[in-house]
N, CA, C and O atoms as CSV, one atom per row, in Angstrom:
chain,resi,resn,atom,element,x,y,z
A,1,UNK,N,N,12.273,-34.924,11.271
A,1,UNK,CA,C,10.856,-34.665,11.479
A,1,UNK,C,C,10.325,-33.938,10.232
A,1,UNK,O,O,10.996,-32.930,10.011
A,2,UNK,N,N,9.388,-34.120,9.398
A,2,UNK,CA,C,8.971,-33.883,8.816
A,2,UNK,C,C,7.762,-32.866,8.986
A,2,UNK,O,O,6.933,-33.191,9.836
A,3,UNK,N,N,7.558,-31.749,8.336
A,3,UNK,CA,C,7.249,-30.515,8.835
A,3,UNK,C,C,6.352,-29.832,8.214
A,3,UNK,O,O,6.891,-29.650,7.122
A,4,UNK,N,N,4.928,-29.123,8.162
A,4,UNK,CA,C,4.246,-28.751,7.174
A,4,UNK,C,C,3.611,-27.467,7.995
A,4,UNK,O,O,3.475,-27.208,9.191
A,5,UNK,N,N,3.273,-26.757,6.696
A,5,UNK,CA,C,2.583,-25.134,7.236
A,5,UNK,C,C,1.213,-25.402,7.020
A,5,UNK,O,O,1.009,-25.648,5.831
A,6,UNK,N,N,-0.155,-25.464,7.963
A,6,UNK,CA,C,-0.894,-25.851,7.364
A,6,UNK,C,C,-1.986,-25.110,8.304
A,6,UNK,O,O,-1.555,-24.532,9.302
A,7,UNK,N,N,-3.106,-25.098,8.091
A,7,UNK,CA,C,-4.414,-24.363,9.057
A,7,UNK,C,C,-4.840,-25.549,9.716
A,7,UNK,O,O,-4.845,-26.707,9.299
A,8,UNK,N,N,-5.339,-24.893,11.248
A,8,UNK,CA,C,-5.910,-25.395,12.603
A,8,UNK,C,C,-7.384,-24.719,12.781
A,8,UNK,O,O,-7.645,-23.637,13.307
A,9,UNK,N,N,-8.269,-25.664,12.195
A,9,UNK,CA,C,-10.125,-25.220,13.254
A,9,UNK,C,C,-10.310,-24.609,14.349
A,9,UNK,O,O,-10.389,-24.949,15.530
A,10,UNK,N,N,-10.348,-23.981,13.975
A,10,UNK,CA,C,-10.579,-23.040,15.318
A,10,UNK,C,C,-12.259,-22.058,15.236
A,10,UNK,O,O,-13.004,-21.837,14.281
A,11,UNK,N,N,-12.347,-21.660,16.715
A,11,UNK,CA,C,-13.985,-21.649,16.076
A,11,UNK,C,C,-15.393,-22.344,16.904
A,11,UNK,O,O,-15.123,-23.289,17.646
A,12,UNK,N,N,-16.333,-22.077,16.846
A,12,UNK,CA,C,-17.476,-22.366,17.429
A,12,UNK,C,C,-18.134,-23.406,16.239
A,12,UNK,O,O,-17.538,-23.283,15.169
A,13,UNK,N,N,-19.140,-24.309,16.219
A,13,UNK,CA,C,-19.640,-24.765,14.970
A,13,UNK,C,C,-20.126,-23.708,13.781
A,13,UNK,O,O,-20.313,-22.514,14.015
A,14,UNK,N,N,-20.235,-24.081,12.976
A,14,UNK,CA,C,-20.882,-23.525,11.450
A,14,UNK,C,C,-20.591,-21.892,11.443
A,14,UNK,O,O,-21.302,-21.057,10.884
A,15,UNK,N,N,-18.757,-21.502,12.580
A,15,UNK,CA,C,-18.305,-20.502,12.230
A,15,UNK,C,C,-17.097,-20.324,12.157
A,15,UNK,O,O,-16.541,-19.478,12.857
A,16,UNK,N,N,-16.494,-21.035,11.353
A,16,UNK,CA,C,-14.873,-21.341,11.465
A,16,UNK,C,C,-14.171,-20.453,11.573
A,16,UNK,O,O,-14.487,-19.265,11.505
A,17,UNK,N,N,-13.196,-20.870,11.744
A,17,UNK,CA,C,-11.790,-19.448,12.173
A,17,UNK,C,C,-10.569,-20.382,12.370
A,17,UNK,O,O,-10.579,-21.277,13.215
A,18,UNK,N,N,-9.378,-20.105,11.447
A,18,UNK,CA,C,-8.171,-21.026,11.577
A,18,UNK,C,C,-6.792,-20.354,11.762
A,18,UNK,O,O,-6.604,-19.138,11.715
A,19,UNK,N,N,-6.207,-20.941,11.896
A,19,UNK,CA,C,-4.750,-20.591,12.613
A,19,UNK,C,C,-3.763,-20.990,11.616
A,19,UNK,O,O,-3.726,-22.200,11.393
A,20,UNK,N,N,-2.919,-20.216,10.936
A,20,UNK,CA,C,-1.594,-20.622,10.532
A,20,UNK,C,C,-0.448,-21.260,10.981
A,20,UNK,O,O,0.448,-20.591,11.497
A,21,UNK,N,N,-0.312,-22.992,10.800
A,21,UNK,CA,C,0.271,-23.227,11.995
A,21,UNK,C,C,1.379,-24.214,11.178
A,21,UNK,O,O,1.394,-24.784,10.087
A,22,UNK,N,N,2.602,-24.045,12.715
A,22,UNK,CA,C,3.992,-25.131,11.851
A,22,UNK,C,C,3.406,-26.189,12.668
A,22,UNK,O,O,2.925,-25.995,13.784
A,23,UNK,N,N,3.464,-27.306,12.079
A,23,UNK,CA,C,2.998,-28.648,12.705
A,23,UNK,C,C,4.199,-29.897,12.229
A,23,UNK,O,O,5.126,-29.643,11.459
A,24,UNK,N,N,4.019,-30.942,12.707
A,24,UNK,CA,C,4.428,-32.139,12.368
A,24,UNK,C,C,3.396,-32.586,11.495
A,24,UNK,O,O,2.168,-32.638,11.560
A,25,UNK,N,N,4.360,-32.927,10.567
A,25,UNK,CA,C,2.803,-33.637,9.609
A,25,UNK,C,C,1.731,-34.930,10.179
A,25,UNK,O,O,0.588,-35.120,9.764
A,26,UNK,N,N,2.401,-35.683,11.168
A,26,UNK,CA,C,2.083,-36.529,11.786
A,26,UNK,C,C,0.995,-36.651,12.995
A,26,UNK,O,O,0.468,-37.644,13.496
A,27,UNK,N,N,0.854,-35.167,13.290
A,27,UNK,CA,C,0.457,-34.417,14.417
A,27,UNK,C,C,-1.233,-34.470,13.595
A,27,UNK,O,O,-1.089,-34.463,12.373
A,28,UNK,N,N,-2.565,-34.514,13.984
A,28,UNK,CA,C,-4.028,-33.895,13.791
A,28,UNK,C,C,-3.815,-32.896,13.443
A,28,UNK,O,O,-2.767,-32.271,13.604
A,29,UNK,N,N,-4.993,-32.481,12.774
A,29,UNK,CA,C,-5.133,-31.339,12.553
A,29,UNK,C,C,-5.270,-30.255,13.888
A,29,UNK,O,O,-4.472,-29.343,14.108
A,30,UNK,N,N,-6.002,-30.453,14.393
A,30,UNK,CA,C,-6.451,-29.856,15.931
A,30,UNK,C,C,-5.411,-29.816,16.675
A,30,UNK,O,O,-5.194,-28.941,17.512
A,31,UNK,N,N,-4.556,-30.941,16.376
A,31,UNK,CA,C,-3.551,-31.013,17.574
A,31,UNK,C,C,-2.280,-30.066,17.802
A,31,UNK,O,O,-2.044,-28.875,17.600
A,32,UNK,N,N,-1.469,-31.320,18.396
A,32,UNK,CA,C,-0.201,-30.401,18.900
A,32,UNK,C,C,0.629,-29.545,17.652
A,32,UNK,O,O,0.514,-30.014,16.520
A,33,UNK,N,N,1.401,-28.393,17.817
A,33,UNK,CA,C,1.943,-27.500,16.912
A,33,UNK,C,C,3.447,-27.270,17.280
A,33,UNK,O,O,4.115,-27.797,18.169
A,34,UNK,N,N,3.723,-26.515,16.527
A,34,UNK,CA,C,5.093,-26.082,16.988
A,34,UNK,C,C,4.998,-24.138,17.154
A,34,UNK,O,O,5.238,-23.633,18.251
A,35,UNK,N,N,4.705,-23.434,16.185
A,35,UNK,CA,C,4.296,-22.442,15.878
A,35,UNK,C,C,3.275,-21.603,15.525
A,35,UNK,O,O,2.848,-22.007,14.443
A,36,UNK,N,N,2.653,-20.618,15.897
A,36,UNK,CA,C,1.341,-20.162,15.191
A,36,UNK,C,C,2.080,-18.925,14.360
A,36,UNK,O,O,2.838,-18.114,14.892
A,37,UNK,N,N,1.764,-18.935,13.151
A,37,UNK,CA,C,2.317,-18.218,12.344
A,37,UNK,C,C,1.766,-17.073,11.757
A,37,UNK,O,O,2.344,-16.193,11.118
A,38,UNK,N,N,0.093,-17.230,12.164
A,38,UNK,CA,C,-0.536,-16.040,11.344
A,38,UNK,C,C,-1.936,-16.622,11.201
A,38,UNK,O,O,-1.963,-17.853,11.201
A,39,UNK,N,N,-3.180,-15.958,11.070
A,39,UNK,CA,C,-4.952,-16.705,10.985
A,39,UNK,C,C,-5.587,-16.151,9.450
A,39,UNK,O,O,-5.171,-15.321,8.641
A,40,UNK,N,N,-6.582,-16.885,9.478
A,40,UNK,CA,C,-7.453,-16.701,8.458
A,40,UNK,C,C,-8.700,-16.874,8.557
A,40,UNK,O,O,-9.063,-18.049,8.599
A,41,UNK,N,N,-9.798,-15.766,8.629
A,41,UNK,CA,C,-10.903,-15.677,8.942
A,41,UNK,C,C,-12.137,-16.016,7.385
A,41,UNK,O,O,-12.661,-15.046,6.837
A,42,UNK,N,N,-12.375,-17.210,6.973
A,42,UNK,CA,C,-12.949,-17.129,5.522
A,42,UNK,C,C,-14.608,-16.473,5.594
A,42,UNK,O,O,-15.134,-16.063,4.559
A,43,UNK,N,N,-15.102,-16.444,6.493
A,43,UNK,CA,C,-16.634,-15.436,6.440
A,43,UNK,C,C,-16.081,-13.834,6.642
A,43,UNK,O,O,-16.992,-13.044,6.891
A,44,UNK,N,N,-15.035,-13.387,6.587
A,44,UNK,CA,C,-14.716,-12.134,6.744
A,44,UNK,C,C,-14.239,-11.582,4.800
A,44,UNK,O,O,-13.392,-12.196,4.152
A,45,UNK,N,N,-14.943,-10.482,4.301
A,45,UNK,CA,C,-15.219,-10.243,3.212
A,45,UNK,C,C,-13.479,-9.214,2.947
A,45,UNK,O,O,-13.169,-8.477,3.884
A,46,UNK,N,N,-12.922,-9.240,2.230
A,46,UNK,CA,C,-11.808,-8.902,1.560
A,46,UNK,C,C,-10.310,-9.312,1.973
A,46,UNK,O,O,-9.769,-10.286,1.449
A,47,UNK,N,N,-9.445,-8.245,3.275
A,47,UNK,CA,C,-8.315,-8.836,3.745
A,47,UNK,C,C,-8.971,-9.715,4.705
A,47,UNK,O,O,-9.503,-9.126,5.646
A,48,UNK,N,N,-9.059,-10.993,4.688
A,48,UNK,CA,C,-9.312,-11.912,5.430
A,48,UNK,C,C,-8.402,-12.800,6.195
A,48,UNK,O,O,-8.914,-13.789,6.719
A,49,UNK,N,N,-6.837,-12.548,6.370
A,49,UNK,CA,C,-5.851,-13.013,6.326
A,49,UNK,C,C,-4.836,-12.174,6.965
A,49,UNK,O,O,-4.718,-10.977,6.700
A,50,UNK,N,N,-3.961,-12.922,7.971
A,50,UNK,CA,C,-2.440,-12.322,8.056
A,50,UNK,C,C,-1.430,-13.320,8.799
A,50,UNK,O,O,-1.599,-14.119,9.720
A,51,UNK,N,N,-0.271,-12.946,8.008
A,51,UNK,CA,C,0.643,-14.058,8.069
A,51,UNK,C,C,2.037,-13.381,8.549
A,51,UNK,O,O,2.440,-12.399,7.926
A,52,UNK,N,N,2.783,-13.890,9.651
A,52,UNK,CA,C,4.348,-13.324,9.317
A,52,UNK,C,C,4.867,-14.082,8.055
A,52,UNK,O,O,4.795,-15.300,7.889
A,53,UNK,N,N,5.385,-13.200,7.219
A,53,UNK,CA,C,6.297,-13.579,6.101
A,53,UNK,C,C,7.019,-13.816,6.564
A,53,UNK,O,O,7.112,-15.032,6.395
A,54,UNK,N,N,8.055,-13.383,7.377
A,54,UNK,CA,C,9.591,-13.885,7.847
A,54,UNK,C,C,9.835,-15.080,8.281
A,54,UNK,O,O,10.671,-15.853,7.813
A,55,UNK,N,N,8.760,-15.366,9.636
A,55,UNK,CA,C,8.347,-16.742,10.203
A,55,UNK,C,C,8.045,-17.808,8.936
A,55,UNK,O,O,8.651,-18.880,8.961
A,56,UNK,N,N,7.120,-17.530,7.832
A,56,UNK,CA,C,7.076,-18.102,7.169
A,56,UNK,C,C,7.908,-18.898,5.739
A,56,UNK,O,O,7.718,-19.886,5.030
A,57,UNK,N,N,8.892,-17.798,5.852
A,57,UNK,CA,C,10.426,-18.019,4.761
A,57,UNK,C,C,11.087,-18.855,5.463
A,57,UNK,O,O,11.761,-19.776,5.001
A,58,UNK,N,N,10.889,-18.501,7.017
A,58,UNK,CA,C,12.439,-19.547,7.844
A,58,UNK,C,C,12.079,-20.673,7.676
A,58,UNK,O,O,12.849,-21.452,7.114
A,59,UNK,N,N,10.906,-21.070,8.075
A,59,UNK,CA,C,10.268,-22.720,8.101
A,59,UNK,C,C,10.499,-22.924,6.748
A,59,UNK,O,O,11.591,-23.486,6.659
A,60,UNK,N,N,9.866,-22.692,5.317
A,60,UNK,CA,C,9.986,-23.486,4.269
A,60,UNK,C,C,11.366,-22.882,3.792
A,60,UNK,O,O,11.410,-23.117,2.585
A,61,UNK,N,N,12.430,-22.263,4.145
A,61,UNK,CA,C,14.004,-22.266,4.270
A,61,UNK,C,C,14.202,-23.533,5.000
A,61,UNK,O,O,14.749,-24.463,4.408
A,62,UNK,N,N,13.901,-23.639,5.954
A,62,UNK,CA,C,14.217,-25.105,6.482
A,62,UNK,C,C,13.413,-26.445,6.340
A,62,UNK,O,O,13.285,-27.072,7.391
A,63,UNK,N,N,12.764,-27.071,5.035
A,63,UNK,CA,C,12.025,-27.792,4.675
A,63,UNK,C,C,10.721,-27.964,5.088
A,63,UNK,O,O,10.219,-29.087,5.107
A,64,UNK,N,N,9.962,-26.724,5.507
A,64,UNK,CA,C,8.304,-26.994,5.970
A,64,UNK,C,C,7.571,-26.840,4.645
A,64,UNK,O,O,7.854,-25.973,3.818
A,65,UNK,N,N,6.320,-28.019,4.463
A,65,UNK,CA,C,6.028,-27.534,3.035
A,65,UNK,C,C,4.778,-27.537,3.459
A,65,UNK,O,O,4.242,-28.344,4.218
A,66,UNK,N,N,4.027,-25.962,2.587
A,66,UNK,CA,C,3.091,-25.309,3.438
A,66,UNK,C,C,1.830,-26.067,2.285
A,66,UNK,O,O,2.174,-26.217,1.112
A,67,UNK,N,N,0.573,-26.455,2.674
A,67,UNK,CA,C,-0.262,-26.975,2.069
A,67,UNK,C,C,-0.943,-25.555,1.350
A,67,UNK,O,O,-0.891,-24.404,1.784
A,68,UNK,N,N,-1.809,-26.227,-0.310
A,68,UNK,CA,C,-2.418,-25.555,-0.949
A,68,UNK,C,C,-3.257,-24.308,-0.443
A,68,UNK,O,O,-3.466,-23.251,-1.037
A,69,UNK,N,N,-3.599,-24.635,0.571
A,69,UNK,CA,C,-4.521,-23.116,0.821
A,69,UNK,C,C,-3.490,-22.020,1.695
A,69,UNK,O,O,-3.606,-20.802,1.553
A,70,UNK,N,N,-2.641,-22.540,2.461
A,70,UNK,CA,C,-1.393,-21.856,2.672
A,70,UNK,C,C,-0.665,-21.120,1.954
A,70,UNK,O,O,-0.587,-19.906,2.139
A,71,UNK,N,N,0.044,-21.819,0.930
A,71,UNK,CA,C,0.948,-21.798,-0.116
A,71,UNK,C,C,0.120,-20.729,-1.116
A,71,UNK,O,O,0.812,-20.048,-1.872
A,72,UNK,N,N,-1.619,-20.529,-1.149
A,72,UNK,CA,C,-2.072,-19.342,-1.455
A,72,UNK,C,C,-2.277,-18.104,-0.229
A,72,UNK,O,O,-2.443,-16.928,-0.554
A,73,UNK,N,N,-2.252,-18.412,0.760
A,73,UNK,CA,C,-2.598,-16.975,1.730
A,73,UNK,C,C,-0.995,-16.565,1.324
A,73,UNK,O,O,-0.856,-15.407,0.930
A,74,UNK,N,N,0.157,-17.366,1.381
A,74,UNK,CA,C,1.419,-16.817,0.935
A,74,UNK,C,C,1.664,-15.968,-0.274
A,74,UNK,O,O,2.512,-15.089,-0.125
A,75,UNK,N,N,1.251,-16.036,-1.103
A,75,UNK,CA,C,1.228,-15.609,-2.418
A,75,UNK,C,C,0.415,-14.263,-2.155
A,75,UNK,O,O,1.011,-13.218,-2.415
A,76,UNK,N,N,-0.686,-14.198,-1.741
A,76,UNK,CA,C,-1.653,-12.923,-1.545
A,76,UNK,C,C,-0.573,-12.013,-0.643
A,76,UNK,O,O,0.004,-10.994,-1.023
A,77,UNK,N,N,-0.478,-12.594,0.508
A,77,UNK,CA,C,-0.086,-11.649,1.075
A,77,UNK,C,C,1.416,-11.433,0.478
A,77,UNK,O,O,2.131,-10.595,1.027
A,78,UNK,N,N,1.752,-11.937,-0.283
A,78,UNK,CA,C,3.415,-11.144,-0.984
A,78,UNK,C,C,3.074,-10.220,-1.582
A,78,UNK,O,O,3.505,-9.102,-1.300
A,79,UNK,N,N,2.208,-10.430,-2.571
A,79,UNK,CA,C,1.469,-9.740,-3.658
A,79,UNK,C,C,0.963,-8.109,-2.889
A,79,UNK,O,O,0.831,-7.052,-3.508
A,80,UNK,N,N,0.734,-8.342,-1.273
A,80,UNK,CA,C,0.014,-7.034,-1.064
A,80,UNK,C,C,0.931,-5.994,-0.549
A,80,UNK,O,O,0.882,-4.764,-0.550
A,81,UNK,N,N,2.396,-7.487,0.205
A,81,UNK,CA,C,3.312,-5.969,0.668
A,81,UNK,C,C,3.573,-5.629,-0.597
A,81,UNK,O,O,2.918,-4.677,-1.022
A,82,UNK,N,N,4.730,-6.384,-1.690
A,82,UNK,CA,C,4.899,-5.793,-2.816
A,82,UNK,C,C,4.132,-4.486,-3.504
A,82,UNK,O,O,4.746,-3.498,-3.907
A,83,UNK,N,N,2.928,-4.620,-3.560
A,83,UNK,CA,C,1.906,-3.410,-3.661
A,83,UNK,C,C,2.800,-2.507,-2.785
A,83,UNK,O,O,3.915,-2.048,-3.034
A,84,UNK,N,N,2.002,-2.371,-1.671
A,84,UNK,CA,C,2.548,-1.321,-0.197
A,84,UNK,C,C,3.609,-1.051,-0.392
A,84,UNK,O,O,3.772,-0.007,0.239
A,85,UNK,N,N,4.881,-1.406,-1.073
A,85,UNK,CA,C,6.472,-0.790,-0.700
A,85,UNK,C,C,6.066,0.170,-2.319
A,85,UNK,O,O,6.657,1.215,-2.593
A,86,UNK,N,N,5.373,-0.220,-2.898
A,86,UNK,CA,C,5.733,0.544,-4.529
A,86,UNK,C,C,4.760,1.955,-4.214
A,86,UNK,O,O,4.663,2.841,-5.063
């Protein structure tokens, strides 16, 4: 099965709100999931974002490949614990 980390619409019209989610790539967007991993609110002004890292290492440890806007909330949020432990 082929496996991707990717965001779910979530939300009222013309106010989105999405979900960090493990899916089948095969699966809608909207649709069925396997995991919710973490959300992302984009009308919300600075930390707009939160993700389990751990949840998120195991899946692409085990071949989930997380799409471009993913593969950046990943990066931010490394970038912020890294900050936080120093």
């Amino acid at each position: 099965m082929a496996v991707s980390i990717r965001l779910r619409r979530e939300g009222s019209k013309n106010r989105p709100f999405y979900r960090v989610v493990v899916a089948d790539k095969r699966s809608p967007r909207d649709g069925k999931f396997i995991e919710v991993i973490g959300n992302y609110d984009p009308r919300k002004a600075g930390h707009n974002y939160e993700i389990n890292l751990d949840r998120a290492d195991y899946w692409v440890k085990n071949g989930a490949q997380p799409s471009e806007t993913v593969a950046s909330i990943i990066r931010k949020a490394r970038k912020q614990t890294a900050a936080a432990v120093v």
